[in-house]
C-alpha angles and dihedrals in degrees: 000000000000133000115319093189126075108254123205120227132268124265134209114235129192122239106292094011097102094059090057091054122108112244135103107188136065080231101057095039082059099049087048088056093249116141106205131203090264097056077041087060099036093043093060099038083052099043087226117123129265094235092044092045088052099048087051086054096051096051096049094250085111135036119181088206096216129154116208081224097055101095110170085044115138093206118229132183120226122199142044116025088359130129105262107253134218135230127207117200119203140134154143110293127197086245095046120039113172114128092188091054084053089054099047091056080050099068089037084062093046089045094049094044098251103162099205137035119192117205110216095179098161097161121090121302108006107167088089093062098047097042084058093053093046096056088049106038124094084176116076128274123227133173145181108232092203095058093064097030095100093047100040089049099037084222122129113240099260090050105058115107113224102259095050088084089060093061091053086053088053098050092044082059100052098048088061105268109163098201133001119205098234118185108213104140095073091092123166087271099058096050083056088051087048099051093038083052096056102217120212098215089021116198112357096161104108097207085037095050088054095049095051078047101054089040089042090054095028101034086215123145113250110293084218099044098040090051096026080135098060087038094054083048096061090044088049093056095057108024101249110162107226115225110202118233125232098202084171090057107134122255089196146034087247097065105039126127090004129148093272094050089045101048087046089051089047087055085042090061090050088052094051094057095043085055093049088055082066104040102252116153102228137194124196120226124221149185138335116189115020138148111256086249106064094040098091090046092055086061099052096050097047089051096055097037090058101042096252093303106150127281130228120186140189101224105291084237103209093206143030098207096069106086113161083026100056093112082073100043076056100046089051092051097041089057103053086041101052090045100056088048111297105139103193125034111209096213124234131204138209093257091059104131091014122055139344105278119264131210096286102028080061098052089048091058095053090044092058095040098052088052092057093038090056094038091063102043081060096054083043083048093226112187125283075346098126083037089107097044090056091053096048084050091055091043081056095049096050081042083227094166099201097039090060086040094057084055099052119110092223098033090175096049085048105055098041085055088051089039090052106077107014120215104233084232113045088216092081137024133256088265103061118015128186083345082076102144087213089052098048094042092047091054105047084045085061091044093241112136122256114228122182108171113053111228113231 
């Protein structure tokens, strides 16, 4: 599906010019036919065109999620044509404060390409914490502003006033955040959709089941919702994109694609144009829990529903009996997802339902999520994309162990299974020996006889 807004034509600029020119989005640089540093750096990491990266910009099928107070950012496009990215989720809880242990994970993330980090601090003062991150990140930085309301404000839950959400969004802005889940499509007539639906597993949305908390008591209108238009302003000031939240999404198979996730998905596509108006850049969130089969048809139906703006999903996990093993129900689903259209895999780890993630749990989780992100770019045949798997292949053939190694997602895990037990001859592995298909086809290839029993 290609642009659906009429785009104007590119412009050439002298040297300085573009700086003076009057825009402050990615969005709105695009539409005034200005290609800015950051489509120059995305277009050539990418191998897409300038003129096509911008057009795409333009139109809302790509963001290029970039605060203008994110310094050390190493800026990324998500969306058509586009590799497939990768979210981390971490973050300071209430049960595990250690603010070291979260930046270690952080660099884990940055070592191992992940091109997003979302920090999900929801324990006292977390600025500290994030502006930390954001100093320190190349990757982008994403939050949730919900999360931290009660503590940013010192207010319990019942007792914030409706635009005192709005200040934590706009302090979340000016520190350097790149894009805020915001979770404006849960209006008073979805919540009626949801309860008449009877879920089985209900809200399971955090930001979304504070927000049905805080209506419910209250029997206010969502603050997002109601003052959508403020909110869009801050992001506008400081180029946050802004990732729609799909507080509806389903926490079981049970519930997927049902009328509460699809309402909430119709108000999501109204939004996105609303923001669009404004220039802000926008992502839509998406499920969750859902069977393999209905995964592709989802897709399809948020795409068209919001009008081809990028889609960033959490998992989709294709079963619900799988704890300590949910990082591959995700993978599976991410997969499928990303190849039928999905542009952004939140990544899951093993310790999703049961425990904040540690080190290796987190490192798990990116590993799984960047298998079934480049899986599918090669099923999307994004370009050079399958480059590196060729070479490993070739490295295979010619049994060159460090090369192979030097390909390898995870280059550490690779070599200590390799280490462990050790082939008496480098030029196989422990399972095969000297029975290596590569090894016995290689040699008689190079005419050289192949011997298996040594003769005494």
């Amino acid at each position: 599906m290609g642009c659906t807004l009429q785009c104007v034509p590119y412009y050439f600029f002298g040297e300085g010019e573009i700086e003076k020119m009057n825009y402050k989005t990615q969005m709105e640089a695009a539409k005034k036919g200005i290609i800015t540093k950051e489509m120059k750096a995305v277009a050539k990491k990418e191998y897409v065109p300038e003129e096509k990266l911008r057009e795409l910009i333009a139109c809302g099928s790509v963001v290029i999620p970039a605060n203008i107070n994110h310094k050390s950012l190493n800026p990324e496009g998500i969306g058509e044509g586009l590799r497939t990215k990768i979210n981390v989720n971490l973050g300071i809880s209430g049960d595990s404060v250690d603010y070291e242990r979260e930046m270690e994970k952080v660099r884990l993330s940055i070592k191992f390409g992940a091109e997003a980090i979302m920090d999900l601090s929801n324990y006292g003062k977390t600025n500290t914490f994030r502006k930390q991150l954001i100093d320190y990140s190349p990757a982008m930085i994403g939050t949730v502003p919900m999360y931290d309301a009660i503590g940013y404000l010192e207010k319990d839950l019942m007792n914030i006033e409706a635009k005192d959400f709005l200040k934590v969004v706009e302090a979340h802005a000016k520190e350097g955040v790149d894009f805020v889940t915001i979770h404006a499509g849960m209006n008073k007539r979805t919540t009626e959709c949801f309860k008449r639906t009877k879920r089985l597993t209900n809200i399971v949305s955090r930001g979304g089941s504070l927000l049905f908390a805080w209506m419910e008591t209250t029997g206010n209108e969502n603050p997002f919702y109601e003052y959508y238009d403020e909110v869009l302003d801050i992001l506008y000031e400081y180029d946050v994109t802004i990732s729609l939240g799909d507080a509806m999404r389903p926490g079981s198979i049970h519930d997927s694609t049902d009328a509460g996730q699809i309402s909430e998905l119709i108000e999501l596509g109204n939004l996105t144009k609303r923001a669009w108006e404004k220039n802000v850049q926008v992502m839509i969130e998406g499920p969750g829990h859902m069977a393999m089969n209905e995964i592709a048809a989802n897709i399809t139906l948020q795409k068209r529903l919001c009008h081809n703006a990028p889609f960033y999903v959490l998992g989709p996990l294709v079963t619900d009996i799988a704890p300590g093993y949910d990082h591959i129900t995700s993978a599976i689903g991410g997969a499928i997802a990303a190849a039928n259209g999905a542009d952004f895999l939140c990544y899951v780890t093993p310790a999703e339902h049961l425990r904040l993630p540690d080190i290796n749990d987190v490192k798990e989780g990116i590993v799984a999520s960047k298998i079934a992100a480049h899986a599918a770019d090669i099923a999307k045949g994004i370009p050079h994309v399958r480059d590196i798997d060729n070479k490993m292949s070739d490295a295979r053939r010619r049994i060159d162990w460090e090369e192979m190694f030097s390909y390898a997602i995870d280059e550490e895990k690779a070599r200590a299974y390799f280490e462990s037990t050790p082939p008496a001859d480098r030029h196989s592995c422990s399972m095969c020996g000297k029975m290596c298909a590569m090894r016995t086809t290689n040699m008689i290839l190079e005419g050289k006889k192949v011997e298996f029993c040594t003769s005494k």
